[in-house]
N, C-alpha and C positions, 0 to 999 in steps of 0.2 A: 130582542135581536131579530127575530122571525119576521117581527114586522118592520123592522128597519130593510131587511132585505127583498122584503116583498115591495117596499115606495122604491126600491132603485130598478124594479123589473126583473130581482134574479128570479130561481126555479127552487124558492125554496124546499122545496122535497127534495130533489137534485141535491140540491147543499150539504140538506143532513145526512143523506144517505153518502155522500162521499168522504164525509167527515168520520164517517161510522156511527152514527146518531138516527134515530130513528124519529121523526116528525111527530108521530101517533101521542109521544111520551111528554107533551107541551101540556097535555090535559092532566097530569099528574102532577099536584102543585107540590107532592112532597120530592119529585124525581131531583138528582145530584148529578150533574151535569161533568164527566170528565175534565180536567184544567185542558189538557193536552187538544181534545178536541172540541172543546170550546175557542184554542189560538188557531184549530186547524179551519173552523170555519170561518173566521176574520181571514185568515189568509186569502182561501176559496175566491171568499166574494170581492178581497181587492183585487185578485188578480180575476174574476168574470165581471167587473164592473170596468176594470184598468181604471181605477180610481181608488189610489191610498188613503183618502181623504174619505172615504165610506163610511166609517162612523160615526162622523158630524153631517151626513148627508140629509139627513130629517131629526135636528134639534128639537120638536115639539111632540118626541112620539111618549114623553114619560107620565104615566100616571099612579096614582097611588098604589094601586089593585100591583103596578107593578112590584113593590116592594112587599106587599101580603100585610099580615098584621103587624108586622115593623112600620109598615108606611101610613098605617091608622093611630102609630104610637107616636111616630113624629110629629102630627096632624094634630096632636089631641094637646101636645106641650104649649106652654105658656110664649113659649118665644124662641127662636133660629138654634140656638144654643143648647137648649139644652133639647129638642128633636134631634142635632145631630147627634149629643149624647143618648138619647135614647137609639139612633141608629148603630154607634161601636158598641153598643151592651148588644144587638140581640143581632149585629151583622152575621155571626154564625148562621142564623135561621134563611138567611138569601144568599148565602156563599161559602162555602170552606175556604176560597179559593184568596180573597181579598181582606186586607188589614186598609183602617182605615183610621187616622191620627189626627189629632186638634195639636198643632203646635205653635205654643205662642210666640210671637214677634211685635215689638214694639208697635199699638193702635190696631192692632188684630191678632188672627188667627190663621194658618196653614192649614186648608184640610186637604191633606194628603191623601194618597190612594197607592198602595202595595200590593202586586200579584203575584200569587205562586204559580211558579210551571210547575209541569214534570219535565219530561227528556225533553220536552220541546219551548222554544224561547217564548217567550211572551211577544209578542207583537204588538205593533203602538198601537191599532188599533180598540184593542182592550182597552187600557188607558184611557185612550180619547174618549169610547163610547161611554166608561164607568165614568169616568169626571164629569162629562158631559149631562148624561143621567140625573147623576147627585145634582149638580146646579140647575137643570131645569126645575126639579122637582124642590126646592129649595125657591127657586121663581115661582112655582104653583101653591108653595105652601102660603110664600109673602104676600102673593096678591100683585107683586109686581116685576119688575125687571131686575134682578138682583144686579148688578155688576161687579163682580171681581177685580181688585185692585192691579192685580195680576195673575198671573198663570204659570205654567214651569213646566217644561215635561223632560224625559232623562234622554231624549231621542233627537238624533241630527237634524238639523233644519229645512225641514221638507221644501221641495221645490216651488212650493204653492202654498202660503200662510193663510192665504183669504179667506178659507173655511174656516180657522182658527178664530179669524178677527171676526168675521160674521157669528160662530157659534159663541165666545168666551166675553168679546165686547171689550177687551182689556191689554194693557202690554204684555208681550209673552215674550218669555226666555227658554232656549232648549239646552241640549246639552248641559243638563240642569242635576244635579244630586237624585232631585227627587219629584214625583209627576204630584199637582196638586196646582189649587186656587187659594187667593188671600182673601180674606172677608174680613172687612172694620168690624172694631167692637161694636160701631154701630147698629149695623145692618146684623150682628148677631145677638145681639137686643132688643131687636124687633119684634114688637106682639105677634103673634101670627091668629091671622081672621079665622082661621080652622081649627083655632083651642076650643076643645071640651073639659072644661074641668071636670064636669061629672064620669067623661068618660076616660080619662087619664090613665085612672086605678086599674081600670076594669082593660085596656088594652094591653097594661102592664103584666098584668096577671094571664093573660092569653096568650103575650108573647114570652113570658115565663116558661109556660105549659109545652109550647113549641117548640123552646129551647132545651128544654129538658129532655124532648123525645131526642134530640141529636146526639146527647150526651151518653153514646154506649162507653166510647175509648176516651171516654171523661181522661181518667187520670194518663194516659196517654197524652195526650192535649195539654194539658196543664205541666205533666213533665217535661214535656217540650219548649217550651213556654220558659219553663224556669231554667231550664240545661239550656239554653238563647242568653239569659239573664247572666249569668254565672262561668260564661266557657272564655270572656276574655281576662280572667282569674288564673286559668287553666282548666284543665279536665278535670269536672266537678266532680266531688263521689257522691253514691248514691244515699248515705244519712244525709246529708246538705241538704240535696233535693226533696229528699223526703220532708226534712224540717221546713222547708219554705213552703211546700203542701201543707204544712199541719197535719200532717201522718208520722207511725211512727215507721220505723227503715223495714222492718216484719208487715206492716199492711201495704207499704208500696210498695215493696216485691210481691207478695200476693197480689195487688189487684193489678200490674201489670203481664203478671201470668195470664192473669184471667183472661185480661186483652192480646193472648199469644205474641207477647213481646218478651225483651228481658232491660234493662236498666244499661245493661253494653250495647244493645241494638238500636234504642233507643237514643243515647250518646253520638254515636254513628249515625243514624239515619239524619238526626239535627245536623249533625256538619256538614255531611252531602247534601242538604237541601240549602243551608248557609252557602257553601263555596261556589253549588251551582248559580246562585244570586248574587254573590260578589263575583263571580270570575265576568260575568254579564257585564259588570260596569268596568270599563276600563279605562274608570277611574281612578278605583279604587286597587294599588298596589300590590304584588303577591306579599310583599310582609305584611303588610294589613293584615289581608286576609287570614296570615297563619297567624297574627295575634287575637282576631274575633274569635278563629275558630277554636283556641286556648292552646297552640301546639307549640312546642318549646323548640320546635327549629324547623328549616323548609322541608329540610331531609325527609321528613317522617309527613309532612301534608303531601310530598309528591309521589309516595308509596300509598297513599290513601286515594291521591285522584286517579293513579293506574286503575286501583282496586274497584270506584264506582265506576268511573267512565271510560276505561280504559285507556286513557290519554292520559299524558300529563299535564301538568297547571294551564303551561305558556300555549298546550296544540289546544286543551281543550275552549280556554278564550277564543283561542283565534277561529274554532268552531262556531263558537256563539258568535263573534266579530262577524262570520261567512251569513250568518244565518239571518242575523241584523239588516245586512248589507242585502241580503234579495228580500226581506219586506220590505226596505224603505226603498228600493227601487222597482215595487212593483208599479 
């Protein structure tokens, strides 16, 4: 990102420092980068370049180094497919922030790309630059110009598609479900020239190592994870949960203690991080939304969105609506 802002002429110190991010911390490969101001610096630099299209502004800046020992495990697989599968195993170790999905469709695959905020929206630019990212570096592993069958992003149709069609090379659709590129089974059966079989194991077992250091609020994570899984059921209880961990209901309260949580906060925190993600798409309906989030009637979801956001359902959309509406016009 640092150096995408520095090929458009920003001041990147300037940047970080107004984001609340301090530059110095770029050298720390283990440092976790805030959701919140990591959207605040995409903003920044659309609005000091006047250019929304800033993310796709230097398509060729991605390199391995950039994904760490994820991007040497991709590098080292047999073929497209299963590099990205080694990318969703060990994504943790390059982002908290980003979920990232193979889904099939008939003659290929979706790979998709999911961001969490916090209080603040996600901006398309994220999107753009993470997609953008994956496919060049997906072109570096092939050896040649991947092309995407197509493209999708969940965002209005920007005034100026041409960076699109210069960065993607494919048809694009917006106001779309979901932001992602199609790839043939083809082209995801591709040898890739940069397999090491020898070195396979040995990257696996590194980015193992890596990923295990993240894993403090392990079962935190995992419970979340599974109360996601379970909430359009209703309000799961917590032996459920614990059973699809393979814990018994005594060691999952225990080791959510440990992570100074509790099994109701926990419940809670998954619904306000869901509804602030669905009330974003206004697509997706408020009954919807109170059936993902497992609630048995609206009554009691609009006492819960007072409670995090202080709004209710319908102001707090139309926040995110407001919010939406000054990135894509910047």
């Amino acid at each position: 990102m640092a150096s995408t802002f520095a090929s458009q002429g920003l001041n990147v110190a300037s940047l970080f420092t107004d984001a609340g991010l301090s530059l110095d911390l770029l050298d720390q490969t283990d440092q976790r980068w805030p959701t919140d101001q990591v959207s605040l610096l995409w903003q920044l630099a659309a609005e000091r370049t006047a250019n929304p299209a800033v993310a796709l502004a230097n398509p060729h800046l991605a390199r391995p180094d950039h994904y760490g020992i994820v991007g040497y495990a991709m590098m080292s697989s047999p073929d497209l497919l299963t590099g990205l599968g080694r990318l969703i195993r060990y994504l943790r170790i390059v982002s908290d922030a980003a979920t990232i999905s193979l889904v099939a469709e008939q003659g290929g695959r979706w790979v998709r790309l999911d961001l969490s905020g916090g209080d603040r929206a996600v901006p398309r630019q994220r999107y753009e630059y993470g997609l953008l990212t994956l496919l060049t570096f997906c072109r570096w592993m092939l050896g040649h110009s991947l092309r995407p069958q197509s493209a999708s992003f969940s965002f209005p149709v920007p005034a100026d598609i041409s960076p699109y069609v210069e960065a993607f090379g494919c048809p694009l659709s917006f106001e779309a479900k979901s932001n992602g590129f199609f790839v043939t089974e083809k082209d995801l059966s591709s040898k890739l020239p940069t397999a090491i079989p020898q070195l396979a194991d040995l990257h696996d077992r590194m980015a193992g190592l890596a990923l295990s250091k993240l894993e403090g609020p392990q079962t935190t994570r995992r419970g979340q994870e599974a109360i996601m899984r379970r909430l359009q059921d209703g309000s799961p209880r917590r032996s459920q949960i614990a059973s699809d961990l393979g814990l018994s209901d005594h060691t999952f309260q225990r080791r959510l203690s440990d992570e100074a949580t509790s099994f109701t906060e926990l419940v809670d925190e998954t619904r306000r991080e869901l509804a602030h993600r669905h009330l974003s798409d206004p697509q997706t309906s408020l009954s919807e939304i109170v059936y993902l989030l497992g609630y048995s009637d609206q009554s009691t979801f609009f006492r819960a969105c007072l409670r995090w956001f202080g709004r209710s359902p319908g102001e707090h959309r139309v926040r995110l609506g407001l919010d939406r509406a000054s990135q894509v016009g910047v």
